[in-house]
PDB file of N, CA, C and O in Angstrom:
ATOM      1  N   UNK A   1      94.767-154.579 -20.903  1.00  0.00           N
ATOM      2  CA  UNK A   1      94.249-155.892 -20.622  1.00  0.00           C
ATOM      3  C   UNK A   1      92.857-155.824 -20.004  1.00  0.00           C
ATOM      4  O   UNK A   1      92.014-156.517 -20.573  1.00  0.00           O
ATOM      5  N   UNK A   2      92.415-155.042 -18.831  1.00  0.00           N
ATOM      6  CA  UNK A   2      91.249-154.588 -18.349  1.00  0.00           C
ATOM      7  C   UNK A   2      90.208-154.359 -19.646  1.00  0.00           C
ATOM      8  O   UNK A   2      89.036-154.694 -19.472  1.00  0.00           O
ATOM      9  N   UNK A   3      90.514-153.928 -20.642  1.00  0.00           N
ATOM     10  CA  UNK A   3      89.567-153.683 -21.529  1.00  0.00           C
ATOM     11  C   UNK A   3      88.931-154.388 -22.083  1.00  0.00           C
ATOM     12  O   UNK A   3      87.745-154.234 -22.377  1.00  0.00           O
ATOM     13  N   UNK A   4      89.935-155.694 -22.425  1.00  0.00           N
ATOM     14  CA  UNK A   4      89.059-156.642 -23.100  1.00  0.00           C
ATOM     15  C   UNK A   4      87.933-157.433 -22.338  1.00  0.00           C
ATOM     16  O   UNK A   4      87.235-158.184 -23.019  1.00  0.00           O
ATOM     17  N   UNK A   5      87.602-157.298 -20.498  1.00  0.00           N
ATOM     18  CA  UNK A   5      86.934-157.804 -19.871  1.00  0.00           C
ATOM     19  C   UNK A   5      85.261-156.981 -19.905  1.00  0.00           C
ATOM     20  O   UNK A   5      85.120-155.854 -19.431  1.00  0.00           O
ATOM     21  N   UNK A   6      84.395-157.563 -20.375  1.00  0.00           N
ATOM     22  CA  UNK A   6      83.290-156.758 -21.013  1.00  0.00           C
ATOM     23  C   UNK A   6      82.646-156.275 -19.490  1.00  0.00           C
ATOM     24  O   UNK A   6      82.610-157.069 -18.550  1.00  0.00           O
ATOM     25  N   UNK A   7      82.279-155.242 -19.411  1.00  0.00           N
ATOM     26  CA  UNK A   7      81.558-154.091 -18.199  1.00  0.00           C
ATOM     27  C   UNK A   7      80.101-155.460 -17.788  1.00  0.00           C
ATOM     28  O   UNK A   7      80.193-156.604 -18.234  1.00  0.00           O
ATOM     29  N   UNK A   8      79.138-155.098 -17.083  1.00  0.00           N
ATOM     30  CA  UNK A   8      78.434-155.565 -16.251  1.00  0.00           C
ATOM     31  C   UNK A   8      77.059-155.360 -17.372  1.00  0.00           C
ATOM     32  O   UNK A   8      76.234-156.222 -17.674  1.00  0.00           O
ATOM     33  N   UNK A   9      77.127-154.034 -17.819  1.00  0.00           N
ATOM     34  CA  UNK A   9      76.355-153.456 -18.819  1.00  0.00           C
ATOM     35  C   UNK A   9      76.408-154.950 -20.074  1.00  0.00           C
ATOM     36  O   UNK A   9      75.632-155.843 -20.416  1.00  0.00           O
ATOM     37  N   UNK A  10      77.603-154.576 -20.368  1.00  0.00           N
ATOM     38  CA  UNK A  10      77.284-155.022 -21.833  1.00  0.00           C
ATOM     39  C   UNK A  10      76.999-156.677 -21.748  1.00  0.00           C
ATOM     40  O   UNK A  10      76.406-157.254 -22.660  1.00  0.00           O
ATOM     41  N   UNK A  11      77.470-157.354 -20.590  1.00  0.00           N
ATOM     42  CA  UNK A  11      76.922-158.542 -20.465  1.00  0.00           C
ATOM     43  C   UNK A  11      75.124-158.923 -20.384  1.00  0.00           C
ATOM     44  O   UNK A  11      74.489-159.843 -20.899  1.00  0.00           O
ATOM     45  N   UNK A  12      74.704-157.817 -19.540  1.00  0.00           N
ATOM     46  CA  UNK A  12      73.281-158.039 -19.417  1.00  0.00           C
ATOM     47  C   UNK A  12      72.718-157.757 -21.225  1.00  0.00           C
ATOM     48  O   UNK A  12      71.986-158.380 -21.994  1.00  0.00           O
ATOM     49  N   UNK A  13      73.422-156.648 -21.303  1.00  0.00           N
ATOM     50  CA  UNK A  13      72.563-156.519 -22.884  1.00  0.00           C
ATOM     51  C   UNK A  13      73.087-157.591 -24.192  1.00  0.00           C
ATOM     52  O   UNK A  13      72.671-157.449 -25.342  1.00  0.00           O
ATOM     53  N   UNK A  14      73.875-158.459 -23.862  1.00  0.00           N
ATOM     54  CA  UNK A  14      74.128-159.454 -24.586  1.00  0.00           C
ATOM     55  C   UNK A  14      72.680-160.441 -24.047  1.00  0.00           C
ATOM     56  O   UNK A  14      71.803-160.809 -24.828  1.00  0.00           O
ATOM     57  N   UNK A  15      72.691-160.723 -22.650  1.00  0.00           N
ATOM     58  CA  UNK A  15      71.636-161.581 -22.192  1.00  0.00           C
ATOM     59  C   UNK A  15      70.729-160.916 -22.472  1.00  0.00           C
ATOM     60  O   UNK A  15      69.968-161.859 -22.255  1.00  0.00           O
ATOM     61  N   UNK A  16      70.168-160.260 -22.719  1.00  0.00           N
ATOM     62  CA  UNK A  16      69.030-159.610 -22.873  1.00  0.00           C
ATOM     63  C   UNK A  16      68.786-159.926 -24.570  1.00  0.00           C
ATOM     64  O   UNK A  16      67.748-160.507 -24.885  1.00  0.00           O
ATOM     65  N   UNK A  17      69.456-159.654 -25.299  1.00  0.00           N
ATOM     66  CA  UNK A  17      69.626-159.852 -27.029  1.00  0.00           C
ATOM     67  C   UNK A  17      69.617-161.622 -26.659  1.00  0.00           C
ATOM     68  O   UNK A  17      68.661-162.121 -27.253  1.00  0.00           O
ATOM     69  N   UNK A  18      69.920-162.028 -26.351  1.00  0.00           N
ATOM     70  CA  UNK A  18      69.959-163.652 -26.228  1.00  0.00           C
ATOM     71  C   UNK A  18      68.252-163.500 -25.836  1.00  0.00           C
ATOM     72  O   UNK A  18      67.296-163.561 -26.610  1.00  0.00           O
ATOM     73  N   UNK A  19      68.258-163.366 -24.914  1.00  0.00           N
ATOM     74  CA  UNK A  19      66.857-163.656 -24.715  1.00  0.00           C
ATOM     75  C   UNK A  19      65.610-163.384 -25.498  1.00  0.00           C
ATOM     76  O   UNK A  19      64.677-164.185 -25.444  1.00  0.00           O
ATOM     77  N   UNK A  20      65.552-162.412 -26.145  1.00  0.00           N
ATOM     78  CA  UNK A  20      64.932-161.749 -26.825  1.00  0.00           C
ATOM     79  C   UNK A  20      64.887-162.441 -28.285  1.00  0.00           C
ATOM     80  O   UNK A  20      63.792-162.399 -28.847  1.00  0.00           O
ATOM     81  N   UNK A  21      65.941-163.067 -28.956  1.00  0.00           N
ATOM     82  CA  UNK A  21      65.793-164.133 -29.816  1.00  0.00           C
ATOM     83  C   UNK A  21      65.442-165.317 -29.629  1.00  0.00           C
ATOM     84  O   UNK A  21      64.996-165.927 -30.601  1.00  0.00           O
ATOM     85  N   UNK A  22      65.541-166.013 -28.292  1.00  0.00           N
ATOM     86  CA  UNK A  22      65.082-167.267 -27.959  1.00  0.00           C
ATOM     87  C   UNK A  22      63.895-166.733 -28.015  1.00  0.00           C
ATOM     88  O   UNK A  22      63.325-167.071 -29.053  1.00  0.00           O
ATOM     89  N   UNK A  23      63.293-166.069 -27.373  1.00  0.00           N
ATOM     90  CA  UNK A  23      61.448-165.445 -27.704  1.00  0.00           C
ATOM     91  C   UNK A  23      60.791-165.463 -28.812  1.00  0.00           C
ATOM     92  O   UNK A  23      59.765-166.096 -29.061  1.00  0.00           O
ATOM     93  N   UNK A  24      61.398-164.746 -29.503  1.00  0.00           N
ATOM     94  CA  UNK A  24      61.414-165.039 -30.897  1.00  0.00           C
ATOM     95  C   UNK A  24      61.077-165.843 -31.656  1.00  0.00           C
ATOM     96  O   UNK A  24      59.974-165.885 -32.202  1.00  0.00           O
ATOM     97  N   UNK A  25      62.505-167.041 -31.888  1.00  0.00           N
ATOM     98  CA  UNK A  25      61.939-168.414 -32.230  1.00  0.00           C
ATOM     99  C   UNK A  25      61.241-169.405 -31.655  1.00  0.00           C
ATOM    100  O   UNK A  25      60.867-170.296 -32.419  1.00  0.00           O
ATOM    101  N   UNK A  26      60.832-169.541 -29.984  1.00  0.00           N
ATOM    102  CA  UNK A  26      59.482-169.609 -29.738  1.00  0.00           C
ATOM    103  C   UNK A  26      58.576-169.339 -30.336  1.00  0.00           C
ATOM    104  O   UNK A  26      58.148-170.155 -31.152  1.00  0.00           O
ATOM    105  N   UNK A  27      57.956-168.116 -30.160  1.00  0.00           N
ATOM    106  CA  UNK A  27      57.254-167.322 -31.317  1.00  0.00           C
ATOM    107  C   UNK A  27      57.078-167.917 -32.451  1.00  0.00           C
ATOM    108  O   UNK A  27      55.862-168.016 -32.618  1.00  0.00           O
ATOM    109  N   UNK A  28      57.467-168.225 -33.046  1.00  0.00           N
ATOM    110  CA  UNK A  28      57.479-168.416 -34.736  1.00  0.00           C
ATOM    111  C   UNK A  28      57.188-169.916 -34.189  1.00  0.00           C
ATOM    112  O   UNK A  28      56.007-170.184 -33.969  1.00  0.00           O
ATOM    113  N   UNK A  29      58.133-170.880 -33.958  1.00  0.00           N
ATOM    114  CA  UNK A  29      57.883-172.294 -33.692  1.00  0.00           C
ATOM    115  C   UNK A  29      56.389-172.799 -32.778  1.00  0.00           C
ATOM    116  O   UNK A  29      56.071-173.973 -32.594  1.00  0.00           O
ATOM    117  N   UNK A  30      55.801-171.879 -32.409  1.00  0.00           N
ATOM    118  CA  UNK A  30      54.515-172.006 -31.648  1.00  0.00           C
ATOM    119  C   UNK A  30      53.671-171.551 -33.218  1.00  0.00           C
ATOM    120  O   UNK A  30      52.593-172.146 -33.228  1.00  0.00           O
ATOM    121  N   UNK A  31      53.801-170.910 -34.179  1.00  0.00           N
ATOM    122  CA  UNK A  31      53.206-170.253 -35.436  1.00  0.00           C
ATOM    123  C   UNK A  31      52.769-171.575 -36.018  1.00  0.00           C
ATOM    124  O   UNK A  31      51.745-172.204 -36.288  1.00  0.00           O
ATOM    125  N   UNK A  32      54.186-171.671 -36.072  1.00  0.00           N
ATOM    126  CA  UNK A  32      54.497-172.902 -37.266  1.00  0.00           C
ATOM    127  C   UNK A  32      53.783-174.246 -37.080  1.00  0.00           C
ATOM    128  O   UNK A  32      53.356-174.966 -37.983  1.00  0.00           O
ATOM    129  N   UNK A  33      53.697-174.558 -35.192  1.00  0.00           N
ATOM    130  CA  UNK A  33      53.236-175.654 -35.191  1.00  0.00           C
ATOM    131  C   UNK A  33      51.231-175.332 -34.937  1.00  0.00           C
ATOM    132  O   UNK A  33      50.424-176.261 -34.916  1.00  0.00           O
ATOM    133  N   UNK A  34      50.955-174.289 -34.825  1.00  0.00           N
ATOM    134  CA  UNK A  34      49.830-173.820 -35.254  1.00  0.00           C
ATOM    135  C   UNK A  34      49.173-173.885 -36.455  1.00  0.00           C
ATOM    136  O   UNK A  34      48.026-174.227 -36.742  1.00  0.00           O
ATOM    137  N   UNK A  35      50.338-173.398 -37.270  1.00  0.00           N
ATOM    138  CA  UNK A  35      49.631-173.943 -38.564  1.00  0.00           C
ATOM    139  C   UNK A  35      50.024-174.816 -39.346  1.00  0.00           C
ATOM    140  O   UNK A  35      50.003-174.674 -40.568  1.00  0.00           O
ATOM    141  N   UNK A  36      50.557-176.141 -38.574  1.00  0.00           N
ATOM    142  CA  UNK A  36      50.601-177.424 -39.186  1.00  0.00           C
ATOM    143  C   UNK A  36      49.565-178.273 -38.424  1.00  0.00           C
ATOM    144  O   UNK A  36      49.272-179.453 -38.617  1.00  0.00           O
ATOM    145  N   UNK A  37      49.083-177.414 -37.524  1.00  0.00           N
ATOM    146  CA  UNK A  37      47.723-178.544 -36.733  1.00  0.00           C
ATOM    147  C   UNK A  37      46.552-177.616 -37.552  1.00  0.00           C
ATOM    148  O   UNK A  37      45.532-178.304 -37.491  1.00  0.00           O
ATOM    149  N   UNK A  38      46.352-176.806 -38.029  1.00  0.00           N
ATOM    150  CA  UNK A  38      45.068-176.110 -39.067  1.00  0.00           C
ATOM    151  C   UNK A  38      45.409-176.942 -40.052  1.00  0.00           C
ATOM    152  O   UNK A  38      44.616-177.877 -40.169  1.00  0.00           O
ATOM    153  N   UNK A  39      46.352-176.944 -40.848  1.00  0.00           N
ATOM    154  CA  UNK A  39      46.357-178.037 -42.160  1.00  0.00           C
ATOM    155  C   UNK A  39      45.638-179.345 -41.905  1.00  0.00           C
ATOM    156  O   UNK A  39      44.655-179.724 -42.542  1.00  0.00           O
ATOM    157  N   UNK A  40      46.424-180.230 -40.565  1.00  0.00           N
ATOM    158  CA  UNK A  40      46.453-181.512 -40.467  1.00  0.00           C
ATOM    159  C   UNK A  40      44.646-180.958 -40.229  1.00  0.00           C
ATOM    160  O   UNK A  40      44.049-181.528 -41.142  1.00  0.00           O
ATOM    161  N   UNK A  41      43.630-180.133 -39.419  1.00  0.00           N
ATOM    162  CA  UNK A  41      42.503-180.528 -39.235  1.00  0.00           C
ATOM    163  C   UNK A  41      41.827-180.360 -40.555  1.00  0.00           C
ATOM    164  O   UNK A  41      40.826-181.059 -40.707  1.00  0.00           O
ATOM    165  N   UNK A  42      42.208-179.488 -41.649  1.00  0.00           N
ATOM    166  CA  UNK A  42      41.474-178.905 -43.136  1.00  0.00           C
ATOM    167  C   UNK A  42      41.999-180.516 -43.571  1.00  0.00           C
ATOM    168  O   UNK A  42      40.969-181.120 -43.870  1.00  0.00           O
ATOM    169  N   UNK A  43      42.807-181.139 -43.671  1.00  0.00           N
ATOM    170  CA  UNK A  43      43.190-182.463 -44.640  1.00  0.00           C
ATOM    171  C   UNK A  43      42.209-183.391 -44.123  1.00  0.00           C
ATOM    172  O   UNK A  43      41.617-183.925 -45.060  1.00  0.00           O
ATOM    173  N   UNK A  44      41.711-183.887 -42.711  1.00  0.00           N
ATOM    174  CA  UNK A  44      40.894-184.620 -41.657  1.00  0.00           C
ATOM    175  C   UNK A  44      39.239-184.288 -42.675  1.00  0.00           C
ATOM    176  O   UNK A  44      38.546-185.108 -43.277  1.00  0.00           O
ATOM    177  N   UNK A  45      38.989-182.296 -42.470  1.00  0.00           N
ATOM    178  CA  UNK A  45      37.706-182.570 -42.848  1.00  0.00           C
ATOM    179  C   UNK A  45      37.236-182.856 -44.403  1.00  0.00           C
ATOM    180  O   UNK A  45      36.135-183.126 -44.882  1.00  0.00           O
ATOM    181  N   UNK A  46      38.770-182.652 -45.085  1.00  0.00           N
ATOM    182  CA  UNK A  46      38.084-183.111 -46.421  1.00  0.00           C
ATOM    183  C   UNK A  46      38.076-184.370 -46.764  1.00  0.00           C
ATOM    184  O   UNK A  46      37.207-184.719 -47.562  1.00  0.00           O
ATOM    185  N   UNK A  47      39.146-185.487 -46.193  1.00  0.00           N
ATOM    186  CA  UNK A  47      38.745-186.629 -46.030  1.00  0.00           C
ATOM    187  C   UNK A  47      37.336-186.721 -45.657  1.00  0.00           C
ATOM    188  O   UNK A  47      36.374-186.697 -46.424  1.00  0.00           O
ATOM    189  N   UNK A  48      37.330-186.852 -44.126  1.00  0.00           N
ATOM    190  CA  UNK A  48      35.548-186.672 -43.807  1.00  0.00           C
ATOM    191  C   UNK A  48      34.760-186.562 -44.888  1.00  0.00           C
ATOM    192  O   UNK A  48      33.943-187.449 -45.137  1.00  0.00           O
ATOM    193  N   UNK A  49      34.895-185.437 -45.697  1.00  0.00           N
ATOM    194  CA  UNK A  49      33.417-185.027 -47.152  1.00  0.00           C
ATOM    195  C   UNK A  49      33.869-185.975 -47.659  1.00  0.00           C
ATOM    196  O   UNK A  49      33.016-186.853 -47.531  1.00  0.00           O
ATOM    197  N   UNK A  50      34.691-186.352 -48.161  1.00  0.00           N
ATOM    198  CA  UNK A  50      35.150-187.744 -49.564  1.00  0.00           C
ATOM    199  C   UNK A  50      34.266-188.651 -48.803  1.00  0.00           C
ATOM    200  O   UNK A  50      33.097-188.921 -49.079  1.00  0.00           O
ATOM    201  N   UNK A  51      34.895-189.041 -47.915  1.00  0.00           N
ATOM    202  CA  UNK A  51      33.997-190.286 -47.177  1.00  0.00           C
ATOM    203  C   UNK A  51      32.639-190.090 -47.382  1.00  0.00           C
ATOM    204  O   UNK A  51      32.044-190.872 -48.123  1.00  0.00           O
ATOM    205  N   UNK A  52      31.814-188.807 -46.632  1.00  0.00           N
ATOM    206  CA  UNK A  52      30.578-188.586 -46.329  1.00  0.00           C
ATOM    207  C   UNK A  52      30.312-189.017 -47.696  1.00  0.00           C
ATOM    208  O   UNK A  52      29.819-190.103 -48.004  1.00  0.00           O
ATOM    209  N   UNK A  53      30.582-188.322 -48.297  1.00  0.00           N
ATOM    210  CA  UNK A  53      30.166-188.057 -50.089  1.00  0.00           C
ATOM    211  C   UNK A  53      29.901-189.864 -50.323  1.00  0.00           C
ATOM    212  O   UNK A  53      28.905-190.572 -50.170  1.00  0.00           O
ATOM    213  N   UNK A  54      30.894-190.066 -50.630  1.00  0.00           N
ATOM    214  CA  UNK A  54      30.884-191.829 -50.568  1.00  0.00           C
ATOM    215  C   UNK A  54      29.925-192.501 -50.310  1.00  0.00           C
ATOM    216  O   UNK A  54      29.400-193.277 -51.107  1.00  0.00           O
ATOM    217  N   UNK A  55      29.471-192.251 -48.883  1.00  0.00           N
ATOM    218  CA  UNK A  55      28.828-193.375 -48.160  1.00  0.00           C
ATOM    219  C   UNK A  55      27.102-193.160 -48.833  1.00  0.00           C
ATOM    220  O   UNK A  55      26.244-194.042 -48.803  1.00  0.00           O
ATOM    221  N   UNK A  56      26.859-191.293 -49.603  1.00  0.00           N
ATOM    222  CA  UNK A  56      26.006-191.094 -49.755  1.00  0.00           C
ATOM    223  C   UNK A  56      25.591-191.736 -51.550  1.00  0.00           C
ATOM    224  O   UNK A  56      24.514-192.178 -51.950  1.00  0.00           O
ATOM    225  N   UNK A  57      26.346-191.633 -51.992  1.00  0.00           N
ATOM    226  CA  UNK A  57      26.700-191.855 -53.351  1.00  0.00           C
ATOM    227  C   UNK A  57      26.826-193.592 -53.250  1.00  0.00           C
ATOM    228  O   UNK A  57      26.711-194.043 -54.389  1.00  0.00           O
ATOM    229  N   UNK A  58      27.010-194.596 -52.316  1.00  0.00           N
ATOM    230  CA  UNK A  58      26.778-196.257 -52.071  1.00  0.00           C
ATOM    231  C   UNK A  58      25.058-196.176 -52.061  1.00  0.00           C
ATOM    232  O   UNK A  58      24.240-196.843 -52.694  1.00  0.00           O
ATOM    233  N   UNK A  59      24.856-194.977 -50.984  1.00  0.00           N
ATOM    234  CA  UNK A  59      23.304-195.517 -50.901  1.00  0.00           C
ATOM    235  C   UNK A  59      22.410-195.434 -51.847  1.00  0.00           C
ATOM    236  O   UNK A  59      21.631-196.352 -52.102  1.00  0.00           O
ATOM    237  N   UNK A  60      22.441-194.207 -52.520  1.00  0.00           N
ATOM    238  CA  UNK A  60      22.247-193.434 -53.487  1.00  0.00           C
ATOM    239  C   UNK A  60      22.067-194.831 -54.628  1.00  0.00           C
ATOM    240  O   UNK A  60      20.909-195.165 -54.879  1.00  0.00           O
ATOM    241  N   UNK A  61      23.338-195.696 -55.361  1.00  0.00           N
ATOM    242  CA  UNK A  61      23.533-196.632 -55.806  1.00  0.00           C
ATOM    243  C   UNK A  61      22.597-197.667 -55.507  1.00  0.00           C
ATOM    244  O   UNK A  61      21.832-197.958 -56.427  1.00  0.00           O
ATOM    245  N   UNK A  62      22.500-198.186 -54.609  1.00  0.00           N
ATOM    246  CA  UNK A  62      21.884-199.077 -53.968  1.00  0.00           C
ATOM    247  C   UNK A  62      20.324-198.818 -53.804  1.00  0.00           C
ATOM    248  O   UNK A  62      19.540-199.762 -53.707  1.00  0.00           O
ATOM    249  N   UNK A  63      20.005-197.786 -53.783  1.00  0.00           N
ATOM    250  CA  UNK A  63      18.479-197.165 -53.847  1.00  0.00           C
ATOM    251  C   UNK A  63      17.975-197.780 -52.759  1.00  0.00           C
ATOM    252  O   UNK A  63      16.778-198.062 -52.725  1.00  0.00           O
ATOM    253  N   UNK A  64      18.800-198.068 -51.739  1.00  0.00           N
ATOM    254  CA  UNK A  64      18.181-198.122 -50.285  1.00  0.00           C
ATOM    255  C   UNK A  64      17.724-197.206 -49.522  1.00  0.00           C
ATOM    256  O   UNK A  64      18.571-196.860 -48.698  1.00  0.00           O
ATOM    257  N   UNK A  65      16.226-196.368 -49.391  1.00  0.00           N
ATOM    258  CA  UNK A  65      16.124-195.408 -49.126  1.00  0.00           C
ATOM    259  C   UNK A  65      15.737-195.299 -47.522  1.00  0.00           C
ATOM    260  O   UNK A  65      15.301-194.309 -46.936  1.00  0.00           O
ATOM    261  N   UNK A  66      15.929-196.167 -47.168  1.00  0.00           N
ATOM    262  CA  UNK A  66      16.373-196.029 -45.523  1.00  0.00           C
ATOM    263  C   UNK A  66      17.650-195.964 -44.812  1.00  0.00           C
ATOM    264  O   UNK A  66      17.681-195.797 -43.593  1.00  0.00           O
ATOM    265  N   UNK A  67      18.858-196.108 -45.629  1.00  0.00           N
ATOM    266  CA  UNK A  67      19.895-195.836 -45.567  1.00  0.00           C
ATOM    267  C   UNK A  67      20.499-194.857 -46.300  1.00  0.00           C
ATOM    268  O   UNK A  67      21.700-194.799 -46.563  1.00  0.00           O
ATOM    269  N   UNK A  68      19.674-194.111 -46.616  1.00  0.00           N
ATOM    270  CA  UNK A  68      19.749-192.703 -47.190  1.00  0.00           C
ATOM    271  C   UNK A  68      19.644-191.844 -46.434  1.00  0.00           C
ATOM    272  O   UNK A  68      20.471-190.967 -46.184  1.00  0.00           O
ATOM    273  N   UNK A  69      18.271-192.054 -45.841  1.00  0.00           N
ATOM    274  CA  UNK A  69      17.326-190.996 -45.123  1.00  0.00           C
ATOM    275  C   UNK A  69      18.110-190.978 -43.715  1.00  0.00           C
ATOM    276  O   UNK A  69      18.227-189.912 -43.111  1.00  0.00           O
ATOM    277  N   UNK A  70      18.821-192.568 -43.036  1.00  0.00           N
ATOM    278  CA  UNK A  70      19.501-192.557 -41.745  1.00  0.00           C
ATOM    279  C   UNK A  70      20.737-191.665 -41.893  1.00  0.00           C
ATOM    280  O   UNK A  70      21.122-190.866 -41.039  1.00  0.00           O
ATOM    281  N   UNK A  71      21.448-191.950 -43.356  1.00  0.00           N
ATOM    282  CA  UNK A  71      22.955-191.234 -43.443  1.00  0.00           C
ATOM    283  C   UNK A  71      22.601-189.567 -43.567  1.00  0.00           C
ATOM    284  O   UNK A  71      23.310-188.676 -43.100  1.00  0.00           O
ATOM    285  N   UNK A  72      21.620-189.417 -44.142  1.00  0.00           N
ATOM    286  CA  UNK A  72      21.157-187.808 -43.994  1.00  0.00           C
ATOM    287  C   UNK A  72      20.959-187.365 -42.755  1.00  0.00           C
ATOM    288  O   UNK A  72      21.603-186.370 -42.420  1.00  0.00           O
ATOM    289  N   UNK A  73      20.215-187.864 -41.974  1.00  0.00           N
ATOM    290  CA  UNK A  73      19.922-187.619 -40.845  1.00  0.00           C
ATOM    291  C   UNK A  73      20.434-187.839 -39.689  1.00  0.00           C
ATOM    292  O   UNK A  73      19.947-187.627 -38.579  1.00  0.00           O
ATOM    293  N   UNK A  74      21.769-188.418 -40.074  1.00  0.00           N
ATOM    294  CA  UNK A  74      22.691-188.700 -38.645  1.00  0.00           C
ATOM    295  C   UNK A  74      23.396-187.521 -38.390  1.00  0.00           C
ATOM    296  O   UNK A  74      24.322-187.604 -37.582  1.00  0.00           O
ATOM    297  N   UNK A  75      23.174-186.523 -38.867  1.00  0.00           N
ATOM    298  CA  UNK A  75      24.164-185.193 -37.992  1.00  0.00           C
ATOM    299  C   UNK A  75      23.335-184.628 -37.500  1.00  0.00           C
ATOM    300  O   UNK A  75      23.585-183.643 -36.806  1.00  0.00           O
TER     301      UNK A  75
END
């Protein structure tokens, strides 16, 4: 009957294996949400160019060349 009560040992190295996987998927879940905030900013700046592109390609249209020269020159 004594036997089936696990030693002092093998409890810590169960906690220890527990722990060591919770680290783990930390780990990875800190990855993951790393590189779903790089996507979400790469999706942001290519919107941004569509837009930029846009606003340059209205003026462009319009042959307003002071609203060319401002949209060029605002960065």
């Amino acid at each position: 009957m004594l036997r089936l009560i696990p030693s002092k040992a093998a409890i810590y190295a169960v906690l220890a294996a527990l722990g060591a996987a919770f680290m783990a998927w930390l780990r990875i879940d800190a990855r993951r949400d790393e590189r779903r905030e790089n996507e979400r900013k790469v999706a942001q700046n290519r919107l941004d160019a569509i837009e930029s592109k846009r606003e340059i390609d209205r003026d462009v249209e319009t042959q307003d060349d002071n609203a060319l020269i401002n949209r060029l020159t605002r960065r």
